[in-house]
N, C-alpha and C positions, 0 to 999 in steps of 0.2 A: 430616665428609666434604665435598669440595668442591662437591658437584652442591648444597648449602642453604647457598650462600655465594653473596656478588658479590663479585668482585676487579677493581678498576680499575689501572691503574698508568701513567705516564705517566713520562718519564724514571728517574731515583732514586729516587721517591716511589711508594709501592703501599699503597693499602686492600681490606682486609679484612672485609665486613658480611655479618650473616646478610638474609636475604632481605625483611627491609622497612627496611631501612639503618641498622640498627641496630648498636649495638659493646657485648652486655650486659655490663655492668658484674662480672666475675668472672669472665668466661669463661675456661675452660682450652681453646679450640679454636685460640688464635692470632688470633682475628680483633684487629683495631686498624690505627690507621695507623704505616707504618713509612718510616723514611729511614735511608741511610747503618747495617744493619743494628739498628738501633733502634725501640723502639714506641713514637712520640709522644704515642698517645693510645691509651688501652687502655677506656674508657669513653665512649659516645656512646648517648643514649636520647632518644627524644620521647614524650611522652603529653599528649594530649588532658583536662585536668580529673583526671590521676592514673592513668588507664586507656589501656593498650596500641592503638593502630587496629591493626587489621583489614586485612589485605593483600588486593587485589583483584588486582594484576598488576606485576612487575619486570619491566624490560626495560635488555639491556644490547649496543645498537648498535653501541656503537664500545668498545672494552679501556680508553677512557677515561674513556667517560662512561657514564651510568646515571639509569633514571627507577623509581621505585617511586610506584605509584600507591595510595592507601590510602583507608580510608574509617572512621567510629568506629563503636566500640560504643555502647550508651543509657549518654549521661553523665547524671550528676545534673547540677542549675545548681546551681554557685556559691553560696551562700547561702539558697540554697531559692530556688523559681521554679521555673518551667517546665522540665522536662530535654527532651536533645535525642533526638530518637529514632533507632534505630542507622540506618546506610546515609542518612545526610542531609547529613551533612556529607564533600564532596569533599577528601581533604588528596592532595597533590604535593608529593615531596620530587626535586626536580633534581640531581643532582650530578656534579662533572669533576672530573681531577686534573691541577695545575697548579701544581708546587713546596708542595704544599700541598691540601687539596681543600676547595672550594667548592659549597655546599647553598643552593639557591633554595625553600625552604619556603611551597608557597600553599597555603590555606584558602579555601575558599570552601562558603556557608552554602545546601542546597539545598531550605532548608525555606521556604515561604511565610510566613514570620511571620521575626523578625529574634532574634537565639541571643545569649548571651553565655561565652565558651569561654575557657579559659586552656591555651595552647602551656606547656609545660613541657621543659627540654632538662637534661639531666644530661652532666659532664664529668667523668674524672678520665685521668689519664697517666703510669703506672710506670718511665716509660722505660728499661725491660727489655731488655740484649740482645737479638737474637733468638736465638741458641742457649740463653738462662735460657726462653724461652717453648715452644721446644721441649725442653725438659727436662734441659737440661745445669745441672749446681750447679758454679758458680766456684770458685775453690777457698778465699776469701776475701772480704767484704765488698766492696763495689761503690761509687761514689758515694751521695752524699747529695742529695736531693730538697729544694727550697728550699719557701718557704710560699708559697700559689698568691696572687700579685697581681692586685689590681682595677686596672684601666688603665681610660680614658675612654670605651675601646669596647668592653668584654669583662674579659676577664681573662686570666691566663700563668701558667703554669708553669714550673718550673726545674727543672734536676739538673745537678750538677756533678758528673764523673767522675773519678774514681780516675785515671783519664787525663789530667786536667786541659782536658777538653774541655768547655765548656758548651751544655748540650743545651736549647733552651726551644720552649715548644709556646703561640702565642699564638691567642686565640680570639676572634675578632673579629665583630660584630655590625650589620644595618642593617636597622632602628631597633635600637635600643640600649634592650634590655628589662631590666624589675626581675634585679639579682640579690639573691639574698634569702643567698645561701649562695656561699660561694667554692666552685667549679666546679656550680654552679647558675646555671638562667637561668629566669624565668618571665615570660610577656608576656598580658593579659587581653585577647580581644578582642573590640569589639561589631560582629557583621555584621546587616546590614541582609537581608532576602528578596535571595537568591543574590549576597551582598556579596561579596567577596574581602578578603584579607589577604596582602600577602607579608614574608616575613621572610629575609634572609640571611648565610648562619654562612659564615667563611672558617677554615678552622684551618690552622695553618702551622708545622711543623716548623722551628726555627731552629738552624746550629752557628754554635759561636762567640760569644767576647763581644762586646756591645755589637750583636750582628744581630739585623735590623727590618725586620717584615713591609714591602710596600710601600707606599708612600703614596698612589701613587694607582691603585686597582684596580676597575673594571669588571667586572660578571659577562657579560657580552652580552659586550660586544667582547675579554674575555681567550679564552672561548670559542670566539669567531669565528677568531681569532689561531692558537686550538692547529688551528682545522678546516685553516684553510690551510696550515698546516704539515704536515699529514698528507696534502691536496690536493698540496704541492710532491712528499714523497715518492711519491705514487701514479703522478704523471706523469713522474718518474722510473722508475718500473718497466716492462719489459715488459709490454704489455697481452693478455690472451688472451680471448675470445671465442668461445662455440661457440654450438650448435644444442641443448644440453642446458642447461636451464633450473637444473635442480639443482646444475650443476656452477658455472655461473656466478654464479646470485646465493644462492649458498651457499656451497660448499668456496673457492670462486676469492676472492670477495671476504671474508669471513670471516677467510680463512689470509693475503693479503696485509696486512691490518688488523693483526695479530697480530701476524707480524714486524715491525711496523713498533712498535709500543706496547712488545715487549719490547727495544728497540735501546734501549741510555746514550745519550747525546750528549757524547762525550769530544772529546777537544783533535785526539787522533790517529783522528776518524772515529766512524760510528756502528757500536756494539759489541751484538751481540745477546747476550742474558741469557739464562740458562739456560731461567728457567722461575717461575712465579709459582703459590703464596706465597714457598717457601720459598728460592728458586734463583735470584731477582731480581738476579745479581750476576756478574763474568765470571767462567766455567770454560773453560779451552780446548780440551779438547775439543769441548764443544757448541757454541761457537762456529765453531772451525774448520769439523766438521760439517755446520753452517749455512751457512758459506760456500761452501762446496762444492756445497750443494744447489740455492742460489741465483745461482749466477755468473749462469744464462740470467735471473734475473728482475730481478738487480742487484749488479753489480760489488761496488759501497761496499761491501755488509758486508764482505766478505772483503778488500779494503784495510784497511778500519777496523779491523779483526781483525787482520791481521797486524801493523799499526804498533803498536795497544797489548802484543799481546805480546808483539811484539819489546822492546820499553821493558822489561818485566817479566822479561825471561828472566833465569835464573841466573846468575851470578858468582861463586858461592863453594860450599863444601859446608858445607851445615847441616842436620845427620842431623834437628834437632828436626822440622823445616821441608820435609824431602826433599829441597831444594836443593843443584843441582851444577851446575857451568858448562855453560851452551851450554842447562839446560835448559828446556822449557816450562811454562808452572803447569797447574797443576789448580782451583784455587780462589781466589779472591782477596774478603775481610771487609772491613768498614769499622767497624766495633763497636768495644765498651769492652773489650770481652774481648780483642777483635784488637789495641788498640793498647797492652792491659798484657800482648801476651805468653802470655795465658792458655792460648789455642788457635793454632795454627800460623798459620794460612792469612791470612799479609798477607808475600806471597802463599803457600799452601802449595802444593806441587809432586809430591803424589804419583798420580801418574798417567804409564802406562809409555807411549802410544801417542800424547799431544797433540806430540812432538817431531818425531817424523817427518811425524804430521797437516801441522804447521806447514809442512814443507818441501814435502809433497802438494800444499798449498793454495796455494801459494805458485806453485809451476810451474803450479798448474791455473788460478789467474790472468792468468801470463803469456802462456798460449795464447788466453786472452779477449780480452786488454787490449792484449800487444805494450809493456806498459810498463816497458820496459826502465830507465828512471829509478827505478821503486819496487823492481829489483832489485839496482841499485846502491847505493840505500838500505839495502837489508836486508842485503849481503851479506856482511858480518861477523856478522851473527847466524844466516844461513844454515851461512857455516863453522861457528859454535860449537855450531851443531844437529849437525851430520856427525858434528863432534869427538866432541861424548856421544855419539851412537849407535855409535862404535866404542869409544870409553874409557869413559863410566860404565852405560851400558845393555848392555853387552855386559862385566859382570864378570870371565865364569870364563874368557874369552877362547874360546866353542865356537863362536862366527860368529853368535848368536843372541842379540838384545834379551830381557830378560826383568828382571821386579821381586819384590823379596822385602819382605816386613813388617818395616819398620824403626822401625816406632814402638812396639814393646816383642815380645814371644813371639807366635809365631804359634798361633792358636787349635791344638789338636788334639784337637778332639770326635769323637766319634765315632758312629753311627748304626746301630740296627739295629731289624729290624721288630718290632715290635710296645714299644719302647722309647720313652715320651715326648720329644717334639724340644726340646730345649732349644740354645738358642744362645748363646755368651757373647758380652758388649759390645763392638763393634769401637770404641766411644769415640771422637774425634776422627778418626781418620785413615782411612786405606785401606787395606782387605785386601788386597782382589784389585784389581787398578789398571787393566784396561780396560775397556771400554765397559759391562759387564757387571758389576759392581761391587759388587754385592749378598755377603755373606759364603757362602754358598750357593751361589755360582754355577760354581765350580771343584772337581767333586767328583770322587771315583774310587770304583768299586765296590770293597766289602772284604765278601768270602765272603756273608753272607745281609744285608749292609745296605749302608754308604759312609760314607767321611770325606773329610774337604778334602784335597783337595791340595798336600801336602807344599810350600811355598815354598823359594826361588825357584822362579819359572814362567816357560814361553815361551809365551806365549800364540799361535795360526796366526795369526791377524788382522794383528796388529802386525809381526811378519816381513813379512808383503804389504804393510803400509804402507811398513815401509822399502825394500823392492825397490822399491816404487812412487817414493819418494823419490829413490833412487839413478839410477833410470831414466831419471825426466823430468827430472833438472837436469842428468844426462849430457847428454842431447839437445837446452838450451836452452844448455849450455856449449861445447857442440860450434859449435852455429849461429853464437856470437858469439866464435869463435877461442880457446875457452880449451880448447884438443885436450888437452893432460897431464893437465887435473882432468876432462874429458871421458870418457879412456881409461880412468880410474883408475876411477872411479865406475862406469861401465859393466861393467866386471872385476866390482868387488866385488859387484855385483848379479847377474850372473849366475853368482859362486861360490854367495852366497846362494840362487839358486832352485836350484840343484845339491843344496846343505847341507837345503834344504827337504823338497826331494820326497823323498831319503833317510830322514828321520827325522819326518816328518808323517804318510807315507801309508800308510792302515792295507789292506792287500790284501785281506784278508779282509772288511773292510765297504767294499770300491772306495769310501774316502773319506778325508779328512784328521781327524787329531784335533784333539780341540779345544786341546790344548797339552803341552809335555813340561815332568813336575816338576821337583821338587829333584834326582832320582836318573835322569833326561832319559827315564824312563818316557811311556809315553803317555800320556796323560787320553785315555779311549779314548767318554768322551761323544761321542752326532750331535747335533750343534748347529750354528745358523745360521753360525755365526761363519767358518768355510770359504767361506761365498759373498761375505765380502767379501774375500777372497783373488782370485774371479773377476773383482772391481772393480780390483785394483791390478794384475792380471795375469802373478802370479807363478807361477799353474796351470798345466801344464805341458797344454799342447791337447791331448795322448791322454786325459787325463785328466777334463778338464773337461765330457764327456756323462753319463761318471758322476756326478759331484761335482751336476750340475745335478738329474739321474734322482733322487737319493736325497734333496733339497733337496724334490723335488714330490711324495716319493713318501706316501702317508696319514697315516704318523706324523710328516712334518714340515710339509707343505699344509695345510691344516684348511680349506680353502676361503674363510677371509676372508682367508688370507694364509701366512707362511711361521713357523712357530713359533720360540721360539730355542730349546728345547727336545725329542726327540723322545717320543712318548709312552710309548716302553720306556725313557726313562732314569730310574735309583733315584729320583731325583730332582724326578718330573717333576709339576707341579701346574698345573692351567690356569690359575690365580689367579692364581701369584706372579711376582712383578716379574720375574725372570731365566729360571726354570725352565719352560718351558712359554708363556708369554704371547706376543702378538703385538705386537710396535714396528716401525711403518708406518718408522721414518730406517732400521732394519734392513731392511726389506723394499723400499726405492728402493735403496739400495749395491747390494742383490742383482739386482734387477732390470736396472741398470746393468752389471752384470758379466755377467749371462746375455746382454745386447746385446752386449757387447763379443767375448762368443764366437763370436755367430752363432745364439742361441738365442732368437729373435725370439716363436714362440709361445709361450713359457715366460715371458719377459719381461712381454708382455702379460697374459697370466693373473693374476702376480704384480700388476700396476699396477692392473687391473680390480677385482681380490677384496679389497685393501684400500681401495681408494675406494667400492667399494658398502657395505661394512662401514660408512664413515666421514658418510657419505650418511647412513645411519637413526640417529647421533647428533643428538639435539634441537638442538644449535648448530651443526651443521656445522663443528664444529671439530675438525681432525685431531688427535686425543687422544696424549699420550706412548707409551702401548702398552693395547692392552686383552686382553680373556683370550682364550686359546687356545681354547675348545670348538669342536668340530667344524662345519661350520655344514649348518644345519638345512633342506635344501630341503624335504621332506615337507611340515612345518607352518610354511614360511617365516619362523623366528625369526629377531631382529637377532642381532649379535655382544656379546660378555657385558660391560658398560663394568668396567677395572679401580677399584676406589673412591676413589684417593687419587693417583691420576697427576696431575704439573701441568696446571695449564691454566690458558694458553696454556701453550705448551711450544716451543722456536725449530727443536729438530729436526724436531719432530710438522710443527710449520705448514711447514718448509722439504721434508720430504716431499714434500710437493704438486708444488710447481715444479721436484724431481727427478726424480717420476714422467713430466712433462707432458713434459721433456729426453728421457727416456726412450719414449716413445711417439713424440716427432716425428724423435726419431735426428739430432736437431740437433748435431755434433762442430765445434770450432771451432781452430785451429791459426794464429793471426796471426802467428805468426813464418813459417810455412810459409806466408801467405796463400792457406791452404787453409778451406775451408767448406762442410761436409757435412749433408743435412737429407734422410732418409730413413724418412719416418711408419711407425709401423704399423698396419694393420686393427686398425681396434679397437670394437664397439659402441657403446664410451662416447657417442660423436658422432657424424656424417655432415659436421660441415663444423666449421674451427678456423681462429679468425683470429690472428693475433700481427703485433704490431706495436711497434716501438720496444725491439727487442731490440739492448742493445748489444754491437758487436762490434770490435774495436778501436778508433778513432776513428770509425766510423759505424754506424748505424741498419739494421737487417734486419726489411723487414715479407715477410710471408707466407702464404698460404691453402694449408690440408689439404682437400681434398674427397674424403670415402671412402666414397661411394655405390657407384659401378659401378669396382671397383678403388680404388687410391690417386695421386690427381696433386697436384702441388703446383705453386703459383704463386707467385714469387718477382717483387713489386710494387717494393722497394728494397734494394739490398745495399753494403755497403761500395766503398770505389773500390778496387782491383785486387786484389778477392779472387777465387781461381778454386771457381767453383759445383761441387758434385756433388750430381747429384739421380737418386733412382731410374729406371729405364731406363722 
């Protein structure tokens, strides 16, 4: 489980320790250090004289640093003598991640008389896949593991890949203590009454021949180095400020921390990453996502996003791979497995809804930014987006995106009550290919129980992305004279919301299904997934009081927030990942789209019930999704944490600054130099500062004060943007 774990992570590079910075040697839970989907080190241990310390307290301030504070149990001495007795000896293990992660190890002796102790460090390194450590078997032999060398400061590892990629893990030492054993390290030390000792280990993941650590490396000033690098990003962002203590030196600063530790640092911008352990790497979806959520707290990611995926979009059709022109990826490896081929994803591409996302993102860009250069950039990869969403996302030719299982037979299990669940192995690829992704998650009632739904699927979600697509490059095509791809676009989007509301809306539960199968059946599930239809605005307005009513109404509300699940579906489990749980990035689109309507108290409720929810997590960090249960005012219980969600997570943390968009009714249109900023009442605060919000080429600071009504003061705005502010 993640909650008895520390994960750091720093560009490429993420560790993995249990809670007194340990890497036990055999572990099957995944902990280790990993680069470029590899475990450089699978083995990392300290003992005191033979014997484990004792944890007193970890603490993890920043996503990429980490302190474990520890103390011993009664060591015997050494040879006989005096043993030390437990809680007297202070040990401090420091550690950061920096292409590599570095451990500052002090000892200090807090016994009145002077100790003699031996540090003992144990090393070893599999360099394991990460798909071999989450349980996938290759289908064949892997590289070969070289004999571990003694160097002048430590010692190294090797593995040479089936790839022909050399992988080495050097482990480097100051002082430079006895090894008595290759990937052994032992140092004896004598402290004097409350003496100190420091010792420090740099281990450093290396690709490629002939690559070596650096020469000349600093712990203090590499440190200081990464702070201010995280210092430039910070002053980069939006700043927001309120009168609620919780909100700012908790959720605010916590989640901006986040985003920022899960960002690559690639060529084409910084690229937010899934999600750490397992996810540390781009998906485009979640990225896009992210980009979206964050425009108000910072542009880059969503340039950075779109330049890399633009590079990576499809060019060919490769069934292995999902690959087809024009499209977006889904996932993209850097492994041994990825580079012989083993498993798809360099890049794999199966995900039905990051293409049109792409084009979403893209126009919600330009209304921020006005950078008409980064569209002229992309706009060959915008046409090749179009192109698929009408030639390979639209198949059977019925006017509707949809994806089928093309990486072998589509499951067809079947379910009924009181019949044990079993589920067969989705193996590599993707079942169901939106957001929602879990094999479970597209089901249909069949007489006393349910089976999947029958593939290909048209998922509601993804149709509202593409109208959403079609919509806003209509109206950024228009602005800049390109009136024939303008009119065309515009057409096809409102044939679409025609084709929609015909074959989505279910009259009898005044609400949209969750998708039309193989046979353009309904998937007649209530699930979230309608309310992000309210975000891209493909709802047809008589419609949309209901669509909201039935989103708030008990089996879909739970009071922390909005379920994807309702609790009458066959389906439905407050646990599980898709069926029932609650994901705060699901509940900011929706709240978004209930603004967009006009549904301002609803909006609010939504933004409040997940942030108090998120509030009584011990990190304050906005979690991937947690359980559905109802929430409990009687005996005021938290909300139930799901056990295995990532964390960090780029949608979870980007929540936040969707929500905060969301409450201040902040809309921005630079092409229209138009600029709309209308708060809602809300309790969370009585007073909200923001500052250094970018908008076009300039700065928008601001004050919400919602004591006696709501007024707003507009301190600096853009040069010839026209203001709308509530009456």
């Amino acid at each position: 489980m993640l909650e008895d774990r520390v994960i750091l992570k720093q560009n490429d590079v993420f560790i993995v320790s249990d809670l007194t910075g340990d890497i036990p040697g055999g572990n099957d839970a995944g902990l280790g250090l990993y680069r470029a989907d590899t475990r450089f080190l699978s083995t990392y241990e300290l003992r005191l004289n033979g014997r484990k310390p004792i944890l007193l307290n970890q603490g993890v301030d920043r996503a990429y640093v980490a302190t474990f504070q520890l103390t011993n149990p009664v060591l015997d001495a050494p040879g006989g003598g005096i043993g030390i007795p437990r809680q007297s000896l202070s040990l401090r293990r420091t550690r950061f991640v920096h292409d590599g992660f570095h451990e500052r190890i002090g000892l200090q002796n807090c016994n009145p008389f002077p100790v003699r102790v031996q540090i003992q460090l144990r090393f070893d390194a599999d360099f394991l896949d990460i798909f071999e450590v989450r349980g996938h078997r290759p289908e064949h032999e892997l590289g070969q593991a070289e004999p571990v060398v003694r160097t002048e400061t430590g010692f190294r590892f090797g593995y040479r890949g089936l790839d022909a990629v050399r992988r080495t893990t050097e482990v480097v030492f100051h002082p430079v203590p006895g090894l008595p054993d290759k990937g052994k390290a032992c140092i004896t030390v004598e402290l004097d009454p409350h003496g100190t000792f420091v010792l420090l280990v740099d281990v450093l993941p290396l690709l490629g021949e002939g690559a070596q650590p650096e020469a000349e490396f600093h712990f203090d000033a590499a440190l200081a180095a990464l702070e201010r690098r995280y210092q430039a990003w910070n002053d980069a962002c939006t700043r927001f400020r309120s009168d609620n203590e919780v909100l700012d030196s908790g959720l605010l600063w916590r989640n901006l921390e986040d985003l920022r530790v899960l960002c690559d640092e690639l060529p084409t911008g910084l690229f937010p990453t899934a999600g750490v352990p397992w996810y540390a790497v781009p998906f485009g979806r979640d990225a896009l996502i992210t980009s979206i959520q964050t425009l108000a707290l910072n542009p880059e990611l969503a340039v950075g996003s779109l330049r890399f995926l633009a590079q990576h979009q499809g060019t060919r059709v490769d069934a292995y791979r999902e690959e087809e022109p024009g499209k977006i990826l889904h996932e993209l490896r850097f492994g041994e497995l990825a580079n012989l081929g083993q498993i798809p994803h360099t890049p794999y591409y199966g995900t039905v809804d990051a293409t049109p996302l792409f084009l979403v993102t893209l126009a919600e860009v330009l209304r921020w930014t006005g950078d008409l250069d980064l569209l002229a950039e992309l706009l060959p990869h915008v046409l090749a987006a179009l192109e698929w969403i009408d030639r390979y996302g639209d198949k059977d030719g019925d006017g509707f995106v949809e994806y089928g299982h093309r990486g072998g037979e589509q499951p067809t299990f079947r379910y009924r009550y009181g019949d044990q669940v079993t589920r067969p192995s989705r193996g590599l690829v993707v079942v169901n290919q939106g957001w929602k992704d879990s094999l479970d998650s597209l089901v249909e009632q069949l007489g006393d129980g349910w089976q999947y739904a029958p593939l290909p699927a048209a998922l509601v979600e993804v149709q509202g992305y593409v109208y959403q697509a079609k919509d806003g490059l209509a109206s950024i095509f228009r602005r800049l004279g390109r009136r024939a791809e303008a009119d065309r676009l515009q057409v096809e989007a409102e044939r679409l919301r025609e084709r929609f509301e015909a074959r989505f809306w279910m009259p009898e539960a005044c609400f949209y299904a969750q998708a039309l199968d193989r046979d353009k059946r309904q998937v007649t599930s209530i699930t979230s997934n309608p309310g992000h239809c309210l975000w891209s605005g493909i709802v047809d307005r008589s419609r949309a009081g209901a669509v909201v009513r039935r989103l708030m109404a008990p089996d879909m509300y739970s009071g922390w927030g909005i379920r994807t699940l309702s609790t009458t579906g066959v389906s439905y489990n407050p646990m599980s990942y898709h069926n029932g749980s609650i994901w705060p990035h699901d509940n900011s689109i929706i709240a978004r789209g209930m603004r967009r309507y006009g549904f301002r108290e609803e909006a609010e409720l939504v933004v409040r019930s997940v942030l108090e929810a998120c509030v009584r997590f011990a990190d304050h960090r906005i979690p991937e999704l947690f359980c559905g249960f109802a929430r409990d005012r009687r005996f005021h219980a938290g909300p139930g944490e799901y056990l295995v969600s990532c964390s960090p997570q780029a949608w979870g943390a980007g929540s936040l600054f969707h929500f905060l968009q969301v409450l201040l009714g902040v809309e921005v249109d630079v092409l229209d130099r138009r600029l709309r900023i209308d708060p809602l009442p809300t309790p969370l605060y009585r007073r909200l500062r923001v500052e250094g919000m970018r908008v076009g080429d300039g700065a928008l600071d601001f004050t919400v004060e919602a004591e006696a009504g709501v007024r707003v003061k507009v301190d600096r705005r853009p040069a010839g943007m026209r203001l709308e502010l509530p009456a």
